[in-house]
N, C-alpha and C positions, 0 to 999 in steps of 0.2 A: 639273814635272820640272826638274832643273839644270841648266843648258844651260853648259858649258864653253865659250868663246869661245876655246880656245885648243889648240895640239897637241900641244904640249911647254911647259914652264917654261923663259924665258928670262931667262938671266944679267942681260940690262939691262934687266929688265920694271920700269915706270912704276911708284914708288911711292906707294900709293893713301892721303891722309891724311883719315880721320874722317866726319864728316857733318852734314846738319842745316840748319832754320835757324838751328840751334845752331851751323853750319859756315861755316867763312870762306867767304866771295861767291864767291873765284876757288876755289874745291874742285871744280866739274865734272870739269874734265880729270881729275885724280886717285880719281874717286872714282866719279862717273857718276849722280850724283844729278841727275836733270832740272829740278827746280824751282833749283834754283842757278845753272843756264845761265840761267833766264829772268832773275834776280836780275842778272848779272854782263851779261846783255846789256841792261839798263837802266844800268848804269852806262858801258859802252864807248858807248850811242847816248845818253849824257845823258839819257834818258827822267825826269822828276821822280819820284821816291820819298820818300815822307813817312814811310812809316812804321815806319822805324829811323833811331835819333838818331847822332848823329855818332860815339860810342863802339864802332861799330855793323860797320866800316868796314878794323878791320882784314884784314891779307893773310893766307898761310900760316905766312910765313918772318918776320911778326912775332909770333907766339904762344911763347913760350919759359914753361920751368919756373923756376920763382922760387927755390925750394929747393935745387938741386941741388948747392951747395956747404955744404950742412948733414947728415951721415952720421948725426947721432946719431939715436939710439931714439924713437920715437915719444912713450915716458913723461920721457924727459928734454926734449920740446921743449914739452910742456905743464905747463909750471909755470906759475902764474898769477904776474900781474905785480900789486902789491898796490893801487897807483895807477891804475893802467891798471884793474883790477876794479872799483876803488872808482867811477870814471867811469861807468862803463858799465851797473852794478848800480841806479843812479838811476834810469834808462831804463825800468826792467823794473816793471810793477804788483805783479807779484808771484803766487799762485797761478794755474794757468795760461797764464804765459809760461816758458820755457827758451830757453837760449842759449849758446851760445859763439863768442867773436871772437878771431880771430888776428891782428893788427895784425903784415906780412912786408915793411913798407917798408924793413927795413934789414935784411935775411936773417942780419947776426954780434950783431943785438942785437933780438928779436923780442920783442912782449909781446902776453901770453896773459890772458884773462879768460872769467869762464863763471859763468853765473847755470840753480841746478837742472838743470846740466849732465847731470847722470846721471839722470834723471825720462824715464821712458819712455812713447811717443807712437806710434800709429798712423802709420807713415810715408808713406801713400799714395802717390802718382807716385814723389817720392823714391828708395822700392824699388826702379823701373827702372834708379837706376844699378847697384844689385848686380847684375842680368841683362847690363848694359853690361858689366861685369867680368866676369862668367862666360863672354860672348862673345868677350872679348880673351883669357883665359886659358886654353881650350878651342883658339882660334888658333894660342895659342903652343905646346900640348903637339902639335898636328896639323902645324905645321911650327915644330919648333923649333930651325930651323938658317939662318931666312932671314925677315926683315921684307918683303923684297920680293913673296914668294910667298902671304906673308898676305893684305898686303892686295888684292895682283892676286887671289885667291880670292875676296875677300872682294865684290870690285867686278866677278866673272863667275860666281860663281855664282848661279843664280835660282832661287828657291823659291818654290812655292803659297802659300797663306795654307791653305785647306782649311777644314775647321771649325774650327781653332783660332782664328781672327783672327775667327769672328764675335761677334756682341754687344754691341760698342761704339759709344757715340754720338759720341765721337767722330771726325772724319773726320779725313782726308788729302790732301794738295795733288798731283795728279796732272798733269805738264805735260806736253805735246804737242808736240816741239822743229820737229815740220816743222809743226804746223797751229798753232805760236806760241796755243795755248791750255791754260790751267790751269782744272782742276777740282777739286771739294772736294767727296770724299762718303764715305760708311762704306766700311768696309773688306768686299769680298764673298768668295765660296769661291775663286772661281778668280783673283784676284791675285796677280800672279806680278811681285816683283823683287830686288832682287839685295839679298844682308847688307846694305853700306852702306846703301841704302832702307830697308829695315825697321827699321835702328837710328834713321836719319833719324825714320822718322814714329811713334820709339816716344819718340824723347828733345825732337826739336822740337814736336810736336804732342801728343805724352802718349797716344799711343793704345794704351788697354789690348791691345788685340787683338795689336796687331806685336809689342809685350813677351810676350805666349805663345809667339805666334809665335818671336820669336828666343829665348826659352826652350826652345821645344822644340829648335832648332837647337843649342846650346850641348851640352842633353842627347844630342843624336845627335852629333855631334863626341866626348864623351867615350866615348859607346858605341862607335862604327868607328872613331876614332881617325886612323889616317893614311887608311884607305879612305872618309874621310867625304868625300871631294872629290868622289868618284866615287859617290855614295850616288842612288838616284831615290827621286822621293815613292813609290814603289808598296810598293819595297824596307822605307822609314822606317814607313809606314805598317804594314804586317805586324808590323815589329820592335816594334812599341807592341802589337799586337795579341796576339803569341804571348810578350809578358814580362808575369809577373803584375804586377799594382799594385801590391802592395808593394815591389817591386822596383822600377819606374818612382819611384814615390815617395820611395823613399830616396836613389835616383840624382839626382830634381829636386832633391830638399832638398842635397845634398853640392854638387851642381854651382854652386850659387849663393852657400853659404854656407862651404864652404870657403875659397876666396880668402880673405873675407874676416878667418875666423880665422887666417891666414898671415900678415893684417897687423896681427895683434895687439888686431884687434877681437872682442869677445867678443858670445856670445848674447844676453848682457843688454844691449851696447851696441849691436847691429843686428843682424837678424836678418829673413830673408823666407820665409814661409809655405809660398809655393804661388804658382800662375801666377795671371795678370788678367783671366781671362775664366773664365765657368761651362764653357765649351763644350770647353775643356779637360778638365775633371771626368773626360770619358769616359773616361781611362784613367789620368792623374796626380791622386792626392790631394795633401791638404794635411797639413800637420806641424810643428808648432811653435806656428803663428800668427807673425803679422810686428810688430814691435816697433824704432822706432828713437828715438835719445840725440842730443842736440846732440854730446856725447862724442865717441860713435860715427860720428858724422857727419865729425867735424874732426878725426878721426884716419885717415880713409879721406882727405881732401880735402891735407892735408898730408904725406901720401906721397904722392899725385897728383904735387903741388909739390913733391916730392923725386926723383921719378922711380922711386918702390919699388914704384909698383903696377904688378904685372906684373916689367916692365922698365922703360929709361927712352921706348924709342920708344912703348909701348903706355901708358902713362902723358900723354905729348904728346897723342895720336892722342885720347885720352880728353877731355882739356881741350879741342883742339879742338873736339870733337865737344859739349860745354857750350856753349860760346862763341855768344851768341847774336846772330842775324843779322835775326831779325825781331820784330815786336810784343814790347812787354814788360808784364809784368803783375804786379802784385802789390809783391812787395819792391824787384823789378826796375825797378817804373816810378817809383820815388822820382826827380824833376829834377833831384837833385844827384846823380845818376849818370848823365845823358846825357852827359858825353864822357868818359866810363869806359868798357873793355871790362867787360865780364861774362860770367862763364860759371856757367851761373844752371840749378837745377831748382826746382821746385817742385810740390809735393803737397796733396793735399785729401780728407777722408775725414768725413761727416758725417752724421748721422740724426736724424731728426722723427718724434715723437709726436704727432700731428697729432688726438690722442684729449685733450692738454694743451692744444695751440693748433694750431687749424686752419688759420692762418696762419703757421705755422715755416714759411721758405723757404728756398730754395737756399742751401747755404754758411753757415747758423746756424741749426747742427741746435741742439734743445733735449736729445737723449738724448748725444750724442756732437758736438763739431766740430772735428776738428783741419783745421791749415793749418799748410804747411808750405815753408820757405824757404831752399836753402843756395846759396852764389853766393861767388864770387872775384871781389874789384870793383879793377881797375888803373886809375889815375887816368894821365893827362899826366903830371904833376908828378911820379912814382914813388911816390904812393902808393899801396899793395896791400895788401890786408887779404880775409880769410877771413870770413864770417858762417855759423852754422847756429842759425836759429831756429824753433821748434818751439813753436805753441800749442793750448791747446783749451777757445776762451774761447763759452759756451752762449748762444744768441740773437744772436749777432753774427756780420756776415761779416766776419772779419780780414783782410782783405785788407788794409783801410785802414789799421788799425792796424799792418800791415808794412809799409808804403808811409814812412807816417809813420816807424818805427822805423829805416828805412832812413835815411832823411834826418838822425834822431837820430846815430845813429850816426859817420855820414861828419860830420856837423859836429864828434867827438869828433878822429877820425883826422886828417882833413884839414881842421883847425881852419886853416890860416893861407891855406886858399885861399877857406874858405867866411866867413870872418872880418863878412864887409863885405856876406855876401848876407841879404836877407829872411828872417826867421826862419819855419818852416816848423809849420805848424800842423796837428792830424789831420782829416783830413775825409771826408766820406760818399766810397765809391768806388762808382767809377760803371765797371762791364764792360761791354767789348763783346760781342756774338753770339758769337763764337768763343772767348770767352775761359772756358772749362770745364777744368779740370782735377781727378782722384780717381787 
């Protein structure tokens, strides 16, 4: 049920910015995310931390939009740059890979490149940011006369998990602020915590389950509208029960996929299905199938950096909420972006015929494998650039080969700082236990 912490809305209510280990360290206070307190109380006690690099580290009030002094259209800031492509198109094998890079170090003079930008890919995790947007623009129509009221909602009201959240192997980081202990385990029926958490443990950790979960939330927000504050699970519950499925289903599909046509991205540049768990089924189907474009990608990501998604505070709140604060994996863990922020998702979606080889493993499927990479990487020096990379290369786990492409890349961008370092060679990638993401 939703437990309001409050009696009334007040004028100077604390406002609540983003989430995650995607979330700046000091985000507690504003947001109520418990595993951040334990974060941010290893840095006030010195405690040793190893396992975020120095890029890792920034505050609240240093995360700013990069764009915000560029108004034009989305189609007029993707022009490719012919130089700038030619560089970057060497990088790329060729069938199999897609890309697009926004080089935004100098926001009055940007250059743009993209290799089978438009070649459409299995988006996996990815997805979960269009649910991240359906959840901020569902916010805005349920208060759309107050930032403050958002996000204080957002950081008091508490909702179950129920059946929706089950299913997932992935878990979630559960901290104990008096008994100073954190846990990591599946997501069960009766988990109960507030919006920011659930976005938390759907964009930090990638868990299918919380991405229903705030799916379905987004879908009640649009149905009660301004009464969704005051909504109980018993209430929600019925209202799924007594609307047909087709009805539900049209309502998922628009809730998620709207936005994104507002910003000019099309079906065939991105598009999301249906929820991330079976156990949803019960009452929302699926519609369309889900399909994403480097394109489509860097056309969402570059309004982010404009301040057009949404608005400009829920666009911040967005990036925040990327901005990663713990382990990095993948594209992300290339060493020539340790003292780079990043604000990084990453997806995975793969299948074995295991009738062809009985050894297809995790991560290089033989019938399907994508992987999937988009991230905003701010160096020291100022420079910042956009990646959305997109593969689905059979038999291999690409991970490594993003890893590597990352470090390609930054040595294109940020030629005059990496000048003088080691050249960077592709190599076996070796994951940790936790490191699963679909």
């Amino acid at each position: 049920m939703k437990k309001l912490f409050y009696i009334s809305l007040l004028v100077g209510a604390v406002l609540s910015f983003g989430l995650t280990s995607f979330y700046p360290i000091d985000g507690y206070k504003t947001t109520g995310i418990k595993r951040l307190y334990q974060l941010q109380k290893f840095q006030e006690d010195s405690v040793p931390y190893n396992r975020i690099p120095f890029g890792a580290y920034k505050k609240l009030d240093e995360i700013e939009l990069n764009l915000k002094s560029r108004t034009d259209s989305i189609d007029e800031l993707l022009v490719e740059d012919k130089d700038f492509a030619k560089d970057m198109e060497r990088l790329f094998p060729g069938s199999g890979y897609s890309a697009s890079i926004m080089d935004m170090s100098n926001p009055d003079k940007l250059r743009y490149a993209a290799f089978r930008e438009n070649t459409g890919y299995q988006p996996g995790s990815v997805g979960k940011l269009a649910v991240l947007l359906a959840v901020m623009d569902q916010m805005a129509k349920v208060c759309p006369d107050s930032w403050e009221q958002r996000t204080m909602y957002m950081q008091d009201i508490k909702v179950t998990s129920r059946y929706w959240g089950l299913g997932d192997h992935h878990t979630i980081p559960i901290y104990d602020i008096e008994k100073d202990k954190l846990v990591k385990r599946q997501v069960i029926a009766t988990d109960e915590f507030s919006i920011y958490e659930w976005l938390d443990h759907m964009v930090s950790v990638s868990n299918n389950g919380a991405a229903s979960i705030m799916y379905r939330e987004a879908m009640l927000m649009a149905a009660f509208e301004s009464d969704y504050v005051n909504l109980t699970a018993e209430k929600a519950e019925q209202y799924f029960k007594d609307t047909p499925r087709d009805s539900l289903t049209n309502l998922a599909h628009a809730v998620v996929n709207e936005p994104l046509r507002r910003l000019g991205i099309t079906e065939d540049d991105w598009r999301l299905g249906g929820m991330f768990t079976r156990s949803a089924d019960k009452y929302v189907g699926r519609k369309g199938g889900s399909t994403g474009t480097p394109k489509g990608l860097m056309k969402f990501l570059v309004q982010l950096e404009q301040g057009k998604v949404v608005d400009e505070k829920s666009s911040l709140e967005m990036k925040r909420l990327m901005y990663a604060t713990d382990r990095r994996i993948r594209y992300a863990r290339s060493s020539r972006l340790d003292s780079a922020a990043v604000y990084f998702k990453s997806g995975s979606y793969y299948k074995c015929d295991r009738t062809k080889n009985p050894n297809c493993k995790d991560y290089a499927g033989n019938v399907f494998n994508y992987m999937n990479s988009v991230i905003i990487v701010e160096h020291p020096n100022g420079v910042k650039y956009i990646t959305c990379l997109m593969t689905n290369v059979l038999n291999k786990n690409s991970a490594g080969a993003h890893m590597y492409l990352a470090s390609m890349i930054d040595d294109i961008i940020n030629k005059d700082n990496n000048a003088m370092k080691e050249a960077i060679k592709e190599e076996e990638y070796k994951s940790d236990n936790e490191e699963t993401d679909n």
